[in-house]
LOTI-557287 format. One record per residue (C-alpha): residue in one letter; x, y, z. Coordinates in steps of 0.001 Angstrom, whole numbers. Layout:
<sites>
+-----+---------+---------+---------+
: res :      c1 :      c2 :      c3 :
+-----+---------+---------+---------+
:   A :       X :       Y :       Z :
...
+-----+---------+---------+---------+
</sites>
This chain:
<sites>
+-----+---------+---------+---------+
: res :      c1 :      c2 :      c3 :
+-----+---------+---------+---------+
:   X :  -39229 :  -60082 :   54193 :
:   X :  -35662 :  -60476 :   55596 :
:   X :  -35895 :  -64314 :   55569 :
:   X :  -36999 :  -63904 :   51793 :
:   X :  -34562 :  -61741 :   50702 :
:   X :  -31439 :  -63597 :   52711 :
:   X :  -33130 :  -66806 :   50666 :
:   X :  -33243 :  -64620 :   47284 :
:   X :  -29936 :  -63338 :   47538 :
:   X :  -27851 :  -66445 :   48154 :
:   X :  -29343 :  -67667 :   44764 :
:   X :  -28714 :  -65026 :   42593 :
:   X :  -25216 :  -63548 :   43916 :
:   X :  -23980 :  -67223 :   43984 :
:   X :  -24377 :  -66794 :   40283 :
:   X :  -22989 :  -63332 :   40237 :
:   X :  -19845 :  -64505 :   42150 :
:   X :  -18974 :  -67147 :   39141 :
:   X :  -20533 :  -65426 :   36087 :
:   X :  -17178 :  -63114 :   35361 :
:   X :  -15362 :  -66460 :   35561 :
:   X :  -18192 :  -68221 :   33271 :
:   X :  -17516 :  -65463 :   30777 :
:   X :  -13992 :  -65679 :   30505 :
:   X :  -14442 :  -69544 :   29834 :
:   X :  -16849 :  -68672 :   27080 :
:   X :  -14090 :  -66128 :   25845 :
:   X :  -16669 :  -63340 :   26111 :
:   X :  -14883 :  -59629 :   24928 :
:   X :  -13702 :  -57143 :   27675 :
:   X :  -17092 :  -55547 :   27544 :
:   X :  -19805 :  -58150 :   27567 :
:   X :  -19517 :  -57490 :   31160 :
:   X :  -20045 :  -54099 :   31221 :
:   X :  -23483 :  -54548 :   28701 :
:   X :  -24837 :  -57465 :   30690 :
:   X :  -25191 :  -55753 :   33772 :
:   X :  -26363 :  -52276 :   32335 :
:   X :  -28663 :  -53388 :   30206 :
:   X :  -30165 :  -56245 :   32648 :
:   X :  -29870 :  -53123 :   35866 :
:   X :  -31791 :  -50799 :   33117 :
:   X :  -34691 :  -53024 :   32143 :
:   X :  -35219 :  -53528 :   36635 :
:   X :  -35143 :  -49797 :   36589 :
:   X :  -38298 :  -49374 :   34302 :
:   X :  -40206 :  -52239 :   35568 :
:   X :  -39442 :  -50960 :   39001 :
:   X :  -41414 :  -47778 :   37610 :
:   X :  -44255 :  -49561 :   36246 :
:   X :  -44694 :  -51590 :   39164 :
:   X :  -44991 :  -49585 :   41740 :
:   X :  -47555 :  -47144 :   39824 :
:   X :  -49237 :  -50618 :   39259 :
:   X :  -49618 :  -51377 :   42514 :
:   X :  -50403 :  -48318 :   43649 :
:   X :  -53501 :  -48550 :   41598 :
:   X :  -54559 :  -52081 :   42538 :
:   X :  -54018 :  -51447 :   46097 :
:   X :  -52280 :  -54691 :   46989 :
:   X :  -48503 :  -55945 :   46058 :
:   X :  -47998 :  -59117 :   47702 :
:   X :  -49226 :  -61411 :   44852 :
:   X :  -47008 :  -59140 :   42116 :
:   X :  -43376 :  -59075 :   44147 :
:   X :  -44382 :  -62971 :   44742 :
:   X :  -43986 :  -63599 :   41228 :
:   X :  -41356 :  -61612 :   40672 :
:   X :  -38944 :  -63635 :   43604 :
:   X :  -39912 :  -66998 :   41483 :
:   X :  -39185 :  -64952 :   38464 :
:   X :  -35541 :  -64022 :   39545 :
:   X :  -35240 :  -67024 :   41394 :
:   X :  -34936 :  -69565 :   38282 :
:   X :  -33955 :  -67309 :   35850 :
:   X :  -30471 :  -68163 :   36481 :
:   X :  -30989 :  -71870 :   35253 :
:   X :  -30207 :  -70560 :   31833 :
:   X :  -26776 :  -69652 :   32553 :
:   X :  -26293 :  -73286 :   33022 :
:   X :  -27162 :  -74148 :   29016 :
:   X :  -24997 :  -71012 :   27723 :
:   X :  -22562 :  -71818 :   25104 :
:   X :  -21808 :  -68320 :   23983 :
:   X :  -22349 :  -64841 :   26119 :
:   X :  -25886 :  -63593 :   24439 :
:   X :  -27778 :  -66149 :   26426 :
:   X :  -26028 :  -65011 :   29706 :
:   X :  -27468 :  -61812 :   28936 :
:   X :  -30811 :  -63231 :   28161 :
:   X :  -30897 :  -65043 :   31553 :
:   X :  -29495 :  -61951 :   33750 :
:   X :  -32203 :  -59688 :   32089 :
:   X :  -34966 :  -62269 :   32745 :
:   X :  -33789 :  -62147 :   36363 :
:   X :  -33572 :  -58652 :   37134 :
:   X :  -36826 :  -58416 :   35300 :
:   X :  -38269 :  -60318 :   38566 :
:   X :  -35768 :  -58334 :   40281 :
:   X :  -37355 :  -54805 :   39196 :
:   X :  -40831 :  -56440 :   39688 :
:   X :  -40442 :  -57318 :   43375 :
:   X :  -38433 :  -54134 :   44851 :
:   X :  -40314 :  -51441 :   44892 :
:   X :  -43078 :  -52837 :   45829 :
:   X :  -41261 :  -54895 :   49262 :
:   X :  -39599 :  -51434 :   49662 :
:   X :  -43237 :  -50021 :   49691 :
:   X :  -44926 :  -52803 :   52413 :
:   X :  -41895 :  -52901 :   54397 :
:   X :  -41997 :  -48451 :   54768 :
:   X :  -45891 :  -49282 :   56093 :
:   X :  -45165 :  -52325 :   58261 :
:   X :  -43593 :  -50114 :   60701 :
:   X :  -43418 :  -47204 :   62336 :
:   X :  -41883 :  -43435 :   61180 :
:   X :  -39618 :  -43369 :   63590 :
:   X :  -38188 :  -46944 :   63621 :
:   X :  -37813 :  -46938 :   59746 :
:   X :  -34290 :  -46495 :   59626 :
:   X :  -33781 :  -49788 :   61277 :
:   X :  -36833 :  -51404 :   59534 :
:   X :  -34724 :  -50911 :   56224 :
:   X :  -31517 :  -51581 :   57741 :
:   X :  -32283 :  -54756 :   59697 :
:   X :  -33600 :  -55975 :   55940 :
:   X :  -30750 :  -54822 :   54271 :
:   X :  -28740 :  -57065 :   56797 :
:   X :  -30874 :  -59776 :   55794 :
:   X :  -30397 :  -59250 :   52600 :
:   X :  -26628 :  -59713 :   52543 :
:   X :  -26535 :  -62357 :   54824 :
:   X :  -27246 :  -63802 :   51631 :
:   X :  -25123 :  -62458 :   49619 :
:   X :  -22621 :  -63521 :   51532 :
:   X :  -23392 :  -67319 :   51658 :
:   X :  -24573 :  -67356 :   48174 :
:   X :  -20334 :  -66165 :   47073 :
:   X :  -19172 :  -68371 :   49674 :
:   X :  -21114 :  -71577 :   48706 :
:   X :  -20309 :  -70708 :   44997 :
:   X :  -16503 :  -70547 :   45477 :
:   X :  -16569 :  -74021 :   48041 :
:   X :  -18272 :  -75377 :   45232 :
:   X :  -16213 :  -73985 :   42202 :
:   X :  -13101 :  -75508 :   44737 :
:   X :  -14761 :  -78872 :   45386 :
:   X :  -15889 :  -79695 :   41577 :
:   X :  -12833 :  -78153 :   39696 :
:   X :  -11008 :  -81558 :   40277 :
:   X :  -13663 :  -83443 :   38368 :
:   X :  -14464 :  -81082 :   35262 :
:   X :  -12617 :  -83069 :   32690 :
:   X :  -13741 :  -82315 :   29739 :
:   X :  -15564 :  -79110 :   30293 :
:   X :  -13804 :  -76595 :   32522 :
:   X :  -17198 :  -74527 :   32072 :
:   X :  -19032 :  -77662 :   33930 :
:   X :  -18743 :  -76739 :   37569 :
:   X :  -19962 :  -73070 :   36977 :
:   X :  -22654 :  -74983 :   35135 :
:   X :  -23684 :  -76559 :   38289 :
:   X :  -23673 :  -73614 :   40479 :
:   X :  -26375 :  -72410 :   38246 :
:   X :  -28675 :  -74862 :   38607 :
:   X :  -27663 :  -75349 :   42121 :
:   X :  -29481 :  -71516 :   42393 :
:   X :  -32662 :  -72774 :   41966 :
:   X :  -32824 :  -74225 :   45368 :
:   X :  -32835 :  -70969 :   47423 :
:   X :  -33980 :  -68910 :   44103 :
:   X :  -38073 :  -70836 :   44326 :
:   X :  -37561 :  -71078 :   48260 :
:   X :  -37412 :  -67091 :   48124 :
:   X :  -40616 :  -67231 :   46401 :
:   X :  -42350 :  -69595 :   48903 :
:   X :  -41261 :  -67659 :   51859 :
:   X :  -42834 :  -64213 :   50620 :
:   X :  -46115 :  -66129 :   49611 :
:   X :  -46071 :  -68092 :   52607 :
:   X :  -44824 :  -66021 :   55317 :
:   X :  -45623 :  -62326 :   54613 :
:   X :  -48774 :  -60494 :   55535 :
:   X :  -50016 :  -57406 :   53710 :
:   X :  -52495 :  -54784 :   55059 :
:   X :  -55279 :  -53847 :   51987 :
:   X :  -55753 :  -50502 :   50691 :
:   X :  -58697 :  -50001 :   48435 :
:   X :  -58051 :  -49390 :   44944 :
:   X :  -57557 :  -46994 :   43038 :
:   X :  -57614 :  -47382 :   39716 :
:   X :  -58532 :  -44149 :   38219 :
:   X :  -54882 :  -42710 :   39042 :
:   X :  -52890 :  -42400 :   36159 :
:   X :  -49439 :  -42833 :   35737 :
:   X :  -48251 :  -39055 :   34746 :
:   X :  -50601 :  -37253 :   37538 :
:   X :  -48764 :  -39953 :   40007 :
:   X :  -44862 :  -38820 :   39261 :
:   X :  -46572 :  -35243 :   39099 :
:   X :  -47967 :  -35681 :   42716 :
:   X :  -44627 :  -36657 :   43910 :
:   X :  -43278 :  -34156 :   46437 :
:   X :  -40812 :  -31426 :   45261 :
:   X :  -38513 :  -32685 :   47990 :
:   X :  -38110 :  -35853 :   46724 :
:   X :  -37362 :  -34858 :   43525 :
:   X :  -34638 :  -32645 :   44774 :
:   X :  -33191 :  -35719 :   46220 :
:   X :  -32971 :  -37687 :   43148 :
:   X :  -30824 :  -34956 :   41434 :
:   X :  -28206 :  -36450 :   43647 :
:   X :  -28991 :  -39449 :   43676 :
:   X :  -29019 :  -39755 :   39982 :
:   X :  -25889 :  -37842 :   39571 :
:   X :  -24066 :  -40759 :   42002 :
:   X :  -25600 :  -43505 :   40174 :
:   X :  -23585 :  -42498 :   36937 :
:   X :  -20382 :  -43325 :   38279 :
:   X :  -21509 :  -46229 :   40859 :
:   X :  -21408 :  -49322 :   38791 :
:   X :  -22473 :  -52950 :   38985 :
:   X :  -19717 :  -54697 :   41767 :
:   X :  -19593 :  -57395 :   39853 :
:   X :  -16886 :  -55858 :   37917 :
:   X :  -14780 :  -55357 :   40954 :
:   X :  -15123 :  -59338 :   41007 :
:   X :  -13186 :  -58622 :   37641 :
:   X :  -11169 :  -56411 :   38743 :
:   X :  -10179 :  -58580 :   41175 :
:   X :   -9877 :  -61342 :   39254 :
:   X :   -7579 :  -59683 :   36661 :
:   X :   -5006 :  -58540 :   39383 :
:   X :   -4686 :  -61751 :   40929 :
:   X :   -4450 :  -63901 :   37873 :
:   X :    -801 :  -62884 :   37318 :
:   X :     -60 :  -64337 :   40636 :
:   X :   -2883 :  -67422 :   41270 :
:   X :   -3842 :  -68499 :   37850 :
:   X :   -6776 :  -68652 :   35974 :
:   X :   -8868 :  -71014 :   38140 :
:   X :   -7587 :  -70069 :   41502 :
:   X :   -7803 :  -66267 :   41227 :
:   X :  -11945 :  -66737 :   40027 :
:   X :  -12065 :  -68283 :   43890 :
:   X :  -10114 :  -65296 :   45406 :
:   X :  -12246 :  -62910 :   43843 :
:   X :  -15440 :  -64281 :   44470 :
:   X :  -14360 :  -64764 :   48567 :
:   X :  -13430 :  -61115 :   48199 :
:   X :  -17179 :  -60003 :   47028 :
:   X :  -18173 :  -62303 :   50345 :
:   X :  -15741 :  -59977 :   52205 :
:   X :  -17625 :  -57245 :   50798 :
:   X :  -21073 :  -58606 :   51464 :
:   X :  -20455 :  -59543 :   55093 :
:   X :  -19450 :  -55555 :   55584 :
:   X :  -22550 :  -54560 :   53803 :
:   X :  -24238 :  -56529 :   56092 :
:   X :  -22736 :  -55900 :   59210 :
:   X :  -22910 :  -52032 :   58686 :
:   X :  -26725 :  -51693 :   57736 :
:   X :  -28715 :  -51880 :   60757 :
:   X :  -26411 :  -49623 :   62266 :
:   X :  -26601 :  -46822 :   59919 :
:   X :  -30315 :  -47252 :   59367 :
:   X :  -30428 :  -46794 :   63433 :
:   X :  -27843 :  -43822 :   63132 :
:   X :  -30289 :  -42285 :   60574 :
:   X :  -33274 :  -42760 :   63252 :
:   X :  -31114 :  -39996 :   65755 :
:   X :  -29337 :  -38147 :   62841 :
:   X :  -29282 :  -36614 :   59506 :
:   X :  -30478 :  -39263 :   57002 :
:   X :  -29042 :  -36965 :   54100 :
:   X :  -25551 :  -36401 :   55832 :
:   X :  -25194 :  -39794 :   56641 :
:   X :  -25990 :  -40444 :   52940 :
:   X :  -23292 :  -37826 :   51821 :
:   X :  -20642 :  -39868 :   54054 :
:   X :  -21491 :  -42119 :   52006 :
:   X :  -21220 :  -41042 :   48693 :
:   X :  -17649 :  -40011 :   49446 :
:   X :  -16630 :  -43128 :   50724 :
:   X :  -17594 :  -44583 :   47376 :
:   X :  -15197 :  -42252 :   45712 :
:   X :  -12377 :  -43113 :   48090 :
:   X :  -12713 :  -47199 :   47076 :
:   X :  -12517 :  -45943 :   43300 :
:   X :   -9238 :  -44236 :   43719 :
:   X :   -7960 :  -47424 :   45493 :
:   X :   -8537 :  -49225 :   42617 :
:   X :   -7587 :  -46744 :   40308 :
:   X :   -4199 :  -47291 :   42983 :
:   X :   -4302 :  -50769 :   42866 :
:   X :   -4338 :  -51061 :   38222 :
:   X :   -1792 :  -48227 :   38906 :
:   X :     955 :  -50642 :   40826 :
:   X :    -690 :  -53822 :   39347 :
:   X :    -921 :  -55101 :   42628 :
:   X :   -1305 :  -58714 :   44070 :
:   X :   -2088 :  -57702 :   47419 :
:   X :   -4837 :  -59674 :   49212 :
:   X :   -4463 :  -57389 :   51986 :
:   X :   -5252 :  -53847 :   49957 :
:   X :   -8114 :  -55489 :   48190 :
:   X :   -9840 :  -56692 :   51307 :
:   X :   -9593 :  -53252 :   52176 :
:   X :  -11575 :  -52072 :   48906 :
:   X :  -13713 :  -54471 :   49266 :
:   X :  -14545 :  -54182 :   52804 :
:   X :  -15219 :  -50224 :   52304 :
:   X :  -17615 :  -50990 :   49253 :
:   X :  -19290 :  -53105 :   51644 :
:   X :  -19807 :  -50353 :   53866 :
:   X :  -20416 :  -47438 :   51074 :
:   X :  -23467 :  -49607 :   49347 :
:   X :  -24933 :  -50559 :   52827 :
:   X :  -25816 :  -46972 :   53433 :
:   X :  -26577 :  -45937 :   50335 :
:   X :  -29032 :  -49348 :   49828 :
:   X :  -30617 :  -48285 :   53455 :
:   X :  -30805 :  -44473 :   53076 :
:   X :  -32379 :  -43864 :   49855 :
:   X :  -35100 :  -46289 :   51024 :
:   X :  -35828 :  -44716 :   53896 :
:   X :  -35336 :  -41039 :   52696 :
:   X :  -37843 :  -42436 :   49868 :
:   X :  -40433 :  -43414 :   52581 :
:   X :  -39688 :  -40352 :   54496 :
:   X :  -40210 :  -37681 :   51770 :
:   X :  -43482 :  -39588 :   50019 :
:   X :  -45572 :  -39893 :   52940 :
:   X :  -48883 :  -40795 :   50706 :
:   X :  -49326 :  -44479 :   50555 :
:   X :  -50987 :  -44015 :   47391 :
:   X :  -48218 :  -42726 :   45622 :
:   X :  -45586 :  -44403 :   47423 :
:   X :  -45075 :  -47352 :   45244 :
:   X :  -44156 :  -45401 :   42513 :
:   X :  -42080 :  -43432 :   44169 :
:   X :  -39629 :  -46664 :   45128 :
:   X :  -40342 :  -47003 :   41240 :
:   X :  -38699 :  -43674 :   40748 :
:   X :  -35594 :  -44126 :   42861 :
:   X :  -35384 :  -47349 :   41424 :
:   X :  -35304 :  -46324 :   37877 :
:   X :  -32642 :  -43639 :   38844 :
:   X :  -30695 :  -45610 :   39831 :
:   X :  -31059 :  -47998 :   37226 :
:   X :  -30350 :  -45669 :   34533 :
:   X :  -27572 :  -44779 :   36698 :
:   X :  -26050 :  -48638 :   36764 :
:   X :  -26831 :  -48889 :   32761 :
:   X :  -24929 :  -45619 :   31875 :
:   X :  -22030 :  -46401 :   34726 :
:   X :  -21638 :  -50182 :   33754 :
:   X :  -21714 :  -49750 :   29906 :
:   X :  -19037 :  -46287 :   30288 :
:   X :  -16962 :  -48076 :   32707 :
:   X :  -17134 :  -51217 :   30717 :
:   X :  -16148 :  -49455 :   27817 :
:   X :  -13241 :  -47211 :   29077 :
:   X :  -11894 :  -50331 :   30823 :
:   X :  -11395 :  -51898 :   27065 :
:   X :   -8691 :  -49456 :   27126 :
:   X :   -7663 :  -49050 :   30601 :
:   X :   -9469 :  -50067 :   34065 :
:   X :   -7718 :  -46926 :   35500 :
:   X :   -9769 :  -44698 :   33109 :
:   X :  -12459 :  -46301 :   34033 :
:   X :  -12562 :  -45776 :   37997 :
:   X :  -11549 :  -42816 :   37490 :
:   X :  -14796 :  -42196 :   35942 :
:   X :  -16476 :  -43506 :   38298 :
:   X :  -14742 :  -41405 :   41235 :
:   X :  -15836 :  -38120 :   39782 :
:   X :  -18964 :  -39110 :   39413 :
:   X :  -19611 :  -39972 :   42856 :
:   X :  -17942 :  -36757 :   44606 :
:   X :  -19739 :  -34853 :   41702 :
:   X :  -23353 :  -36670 :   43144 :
:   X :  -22166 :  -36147 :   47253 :
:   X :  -21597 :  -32509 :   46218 :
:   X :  -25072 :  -32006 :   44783 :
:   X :  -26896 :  -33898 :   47440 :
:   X :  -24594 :  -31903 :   50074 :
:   X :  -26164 :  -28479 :   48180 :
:   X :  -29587 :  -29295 :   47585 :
:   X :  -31884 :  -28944 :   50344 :
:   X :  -35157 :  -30920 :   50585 :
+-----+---------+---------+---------+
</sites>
């Protein structure tokens, strides 16, 4: 599963290092941004729900999150055809449709492949995986963007082209690893549970957790629009083509942090408190929000303060990514209605990206500052909740 989604990732975030670039070729608005990435983040959310109640009733996921890695995996292509921004919507929702197909139920046979007690590393060693990933597929889309800027002569928008298609490679190799490589113990199924008596069976607990959870998710946006953020404070400085490039080995920074912090904290969570751990968190996310809201403040050009930012959202995602997993895992201990309860977080969360992406996108058509600021509130709001309610 880690091998998969290191192989999944480097396909789809080398297209989600370039695509803010893409879109200012394409002289997208301020907001298409913003609507791509909450509408694409809500549609995962709901499939995530019906897939996992789905294969909670088959008993078997292997063959569904299979075709939902090839699904995400050469969705991205279409980027590579766009003329105007609609179709890089169509292409981004097509992908996180795969996206919202695969994760609950990977979350779901990676919480049984293990033990209890070793689950905080199980999801933290595969969260590292995961952004090993993400962190070659930003660097191998900014070498590239370097190496065929020279030769894009009559369309600038030609060497993001390329990267798109170039995704394809480790995109279908995802795919093949999971079928290939991955081996799933059987349940029998179960196919007279319905879908409300399944959210009703959930544990009280659990749904205790998602108040804060949810409440978080409001103000914790898609990062791709720090690659714009980013990208907008170093333009002044590096240009139009050069700051893209900065950005994008900024999100790397970011990614190789994620990484490097998530097998820790899923092993800190083994010894302590999963939910305090996750609080930390939460605030942490706050405290990169108000450095950006800093950084439109001064207008800054300052590599150095934006590696910072970048490095702490690194760190803030890796233990949220790993802790609501395992807290998931650890507060629906029936298998049979544990699919869809990875559906449930999902879809919190999900609503959580589509309403944070499309406000912040929105305020930031009148100032980014307004915008993180958002954001910030948000996320103390949702570490003060989770803080206060008890499981």
């Amino acid at each position: 599963m880690g091998l998969t989604s290191l192989l999944s990732d480097a396909g789809h975030e080398m297209a989600t290092a370039v695509m803010p670039g893409f879109l200012g070729m394409l002289a997208a608005p301020a907001y298409a941004l913003g609507v791509i990435e909450g509408l694409a983040d809500a549609l995962s959310s709901f499939v995530k729900l019906g897939a996992g109640w789905w294969s909670d009733r088959l008993g078997r996921r292997k063959a569904i999150a299979t075709s939902g890695y090839a699904l995400t995996g050469s969705a991205f292509a279409l980027l590579a055809v766009a003329v105007t921004w609609p179709l890089v919507l169509v292409g981004r929702v097509l992908a996180w449709f795969g996206r919202g197909i695969r994760g609950p139920l990977r979350d779901a046979l990676l919480a049984e492949s293990v033990a209890p007690q070793d689950r905080g590393k199980a999801f933290g060693f595969h969260r590292a995986s995961d952004t090993l990933g993400a962190i070659v597929g930003p660097l191998a889309a900014a070498g590239l963007l370097g190496l065929l800027q020279p030769f894009a002569w009559e369309d600038a928008a030609a060497p993001f082209r390329i990267i798109f298609w170039l995704t394809l490679i480790p995109g279908l190799a995802s795919a093949v690893a999971f079928a290939w490589m991955v081996r799933e113990k059987r349940r029998a199924p179960n196919r007279g549970i319905k879908f409300w008596a399944s959210l009703r069976a959930l544990p009280t607990g659990f749904r205790r957790l998602l108040v804060g959870v949810g409440i978080f998710g409001a103000g914790d946006f898609s990062h791709t629009l720090l690659i714009l953020a980013a990208t907008q404070l170093l333009a002044s400085r590096y240009g139009l083509i050069e700051a893209p490039q900065i950005a994008a080995l900024l999100y790397a920074l970011r990614n190789g942090f994620y990484a490097a912090a998530s097998y820790p904290v899923g092993a800190l969570s083994d010894r302590f408190s999963r939910r305090g751990l996750l609080v930390a968190g939460y605030v942490l996310g706050a405290v990169v929000m108000l450095g950006f809201v800093a950084a439109f403040a001064t207008l800054t050009t300052s590599l150095s303060w934006l590696a910072i930012l970048f490095s702490l959202a690194g760190v803030y995602i890796a233990i949220e990514d790993a802790l609501e997993g395992v807290l998931t895992a650890d507060l629906v201990p029936d298998q049979s209605v544990r699919g869809i309860g990875f559906g449930v977080m999902g879809t919190v969360n999900g609503i959580g990206d589509l309403l944070s992406s499309a406000v912040v996108g929105l305020l930031w058509s009148f100032s980014p500052i307004t915008g993180f600021s958002y954001a910030a509130i948000l996320m103390v709001c949702g570490a003060i909740v989770l803080y206060r309610v008890r499981a």
